[in-house]
C-alpha positions as CSV (number, residue, x, y, z in Angstrom):
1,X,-76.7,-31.5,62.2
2,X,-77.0,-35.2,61.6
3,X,-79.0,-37.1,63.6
4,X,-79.7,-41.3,63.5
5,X,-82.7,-43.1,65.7
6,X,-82.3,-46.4,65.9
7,X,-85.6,-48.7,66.3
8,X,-86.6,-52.3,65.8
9,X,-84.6,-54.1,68.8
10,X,-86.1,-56.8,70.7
11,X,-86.3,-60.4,72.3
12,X,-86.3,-63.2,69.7
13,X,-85.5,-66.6,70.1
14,X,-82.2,-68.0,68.6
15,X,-82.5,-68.8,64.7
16,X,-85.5,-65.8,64.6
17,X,-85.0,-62.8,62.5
18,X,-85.3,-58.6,63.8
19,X,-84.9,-55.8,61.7
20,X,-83.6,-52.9,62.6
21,X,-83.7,-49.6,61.5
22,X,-81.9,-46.5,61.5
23,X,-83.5,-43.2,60.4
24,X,-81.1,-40.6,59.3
25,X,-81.5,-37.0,58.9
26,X,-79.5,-33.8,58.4
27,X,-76.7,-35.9,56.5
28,X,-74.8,-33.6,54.3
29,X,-73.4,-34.5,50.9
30,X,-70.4,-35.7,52.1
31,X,-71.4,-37.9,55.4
32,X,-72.4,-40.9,53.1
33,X,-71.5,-43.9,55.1
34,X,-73.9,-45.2,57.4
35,X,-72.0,-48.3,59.5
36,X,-74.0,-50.5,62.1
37,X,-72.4,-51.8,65.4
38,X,-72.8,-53.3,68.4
39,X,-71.7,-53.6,72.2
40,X,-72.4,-55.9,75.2
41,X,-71.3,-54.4,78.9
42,X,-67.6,-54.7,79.2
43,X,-66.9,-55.2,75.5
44,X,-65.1,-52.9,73.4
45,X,-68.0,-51.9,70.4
46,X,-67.7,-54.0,67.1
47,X,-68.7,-53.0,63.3
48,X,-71.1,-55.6,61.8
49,X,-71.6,-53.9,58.7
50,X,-71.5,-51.0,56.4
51,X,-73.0,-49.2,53.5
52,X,-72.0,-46.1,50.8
53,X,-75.0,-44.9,50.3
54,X,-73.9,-43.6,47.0
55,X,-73.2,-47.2,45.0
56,X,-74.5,-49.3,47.9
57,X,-71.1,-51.0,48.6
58,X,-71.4,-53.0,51.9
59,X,-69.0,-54.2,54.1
60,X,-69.7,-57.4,57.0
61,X,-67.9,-58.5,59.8
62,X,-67.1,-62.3,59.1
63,X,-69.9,-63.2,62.3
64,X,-72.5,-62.0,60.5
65,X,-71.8,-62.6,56.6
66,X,-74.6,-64.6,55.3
67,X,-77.0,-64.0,58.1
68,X,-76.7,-60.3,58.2
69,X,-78.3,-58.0,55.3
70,X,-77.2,-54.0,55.4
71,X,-79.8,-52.1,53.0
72,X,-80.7,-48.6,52.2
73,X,-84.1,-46.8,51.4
74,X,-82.6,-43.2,50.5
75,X,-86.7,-42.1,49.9
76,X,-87.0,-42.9,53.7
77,X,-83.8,-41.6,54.7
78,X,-83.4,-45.2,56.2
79,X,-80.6,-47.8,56.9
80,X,-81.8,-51.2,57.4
81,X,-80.0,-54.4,59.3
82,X,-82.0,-57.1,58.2
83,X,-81.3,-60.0,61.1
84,X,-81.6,-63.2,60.5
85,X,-80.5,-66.7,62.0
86,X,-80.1,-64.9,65.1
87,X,-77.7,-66.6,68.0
88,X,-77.0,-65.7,71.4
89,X,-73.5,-64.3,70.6
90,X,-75.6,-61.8,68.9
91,X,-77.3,-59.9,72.2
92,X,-76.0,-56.7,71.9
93,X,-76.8,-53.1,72.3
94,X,-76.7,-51.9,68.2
95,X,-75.9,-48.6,67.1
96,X,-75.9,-47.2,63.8
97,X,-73.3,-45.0,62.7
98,X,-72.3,-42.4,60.0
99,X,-69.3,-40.5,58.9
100,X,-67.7,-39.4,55.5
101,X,-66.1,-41.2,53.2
102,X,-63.0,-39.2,52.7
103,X,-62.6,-39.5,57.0
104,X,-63.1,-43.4,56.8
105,X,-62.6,-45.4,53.6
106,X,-61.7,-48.2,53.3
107,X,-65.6,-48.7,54.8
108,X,-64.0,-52.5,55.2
109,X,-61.3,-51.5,57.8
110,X,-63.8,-48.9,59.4
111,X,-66.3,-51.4,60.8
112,X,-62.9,-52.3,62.9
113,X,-62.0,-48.5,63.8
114,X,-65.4,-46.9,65.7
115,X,-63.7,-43.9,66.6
116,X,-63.2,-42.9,63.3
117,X,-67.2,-42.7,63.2
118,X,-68.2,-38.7,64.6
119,X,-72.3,-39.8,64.6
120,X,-74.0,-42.1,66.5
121,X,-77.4,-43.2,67.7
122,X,-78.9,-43.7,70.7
123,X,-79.0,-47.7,70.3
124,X,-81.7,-50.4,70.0
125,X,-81.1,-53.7,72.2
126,X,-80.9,-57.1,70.6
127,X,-81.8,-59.9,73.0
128,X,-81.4,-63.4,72.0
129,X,-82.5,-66.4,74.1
């Protein structure tokens, strides 16, 4: 069954960089959108980006277009959020997500739909101070 462990979370000072990473295993053929997210206590959770790992399209939430980099390393079996210009807005717990295509496309509109998403991580916290 598919399973995604997020790492790479931390405390950073605002306009510093993290990278986080999301290892993915037991993804079938189909499951080949891998979206990241992220939720603060009382918030509903938010898509930041997304990726089709077959053709690399990527989709970003307008908060973090420009700062935010969503990458793939299919020999690792890894999904990347490359952080940078970090701001306090952007504390958050972040998840990384996956689902099919044929359940979710348009990957744009999915980043806004999380319960369209059937796997999830356990989440890596973002701190920015």
């Amino acid at each position: 069954h598919v399973q995604l462990v997020e790492s790479g979370g931390g405390s950073v000072q605002a306009g510093g960089s993290l990278r986080l990473s999301c290892e993915v295993s037991g993804i079938t053929e189909g499951t080949n959108c891998i979206g990241w997210f992220r939720q603060t206590p009382g918030k509903e959770r938010e898509g930041v980006a997304a990726i089709m790992l077959l053709g690399a399209t990527t989709y970003y939430d307008d908060s973090v277009k420009g700062r935010f980099t969503i990458s793939q390393d299919n020999a690792k079996n890894m999904v990347y959020l490359q952080a940078n210009s970090l701001k306090a807005e952007d504390t958050a717990m972040y998840y990384c997500a996956a689902e099919k295509a044929s359940v979710i496309m348009p990957l744009g509109g999915a980043l806004y739909r999380p319960t369209l998403w059937g796997y999830w991580g356990q989440g890596t916290q973002v701190t920015v101070s």
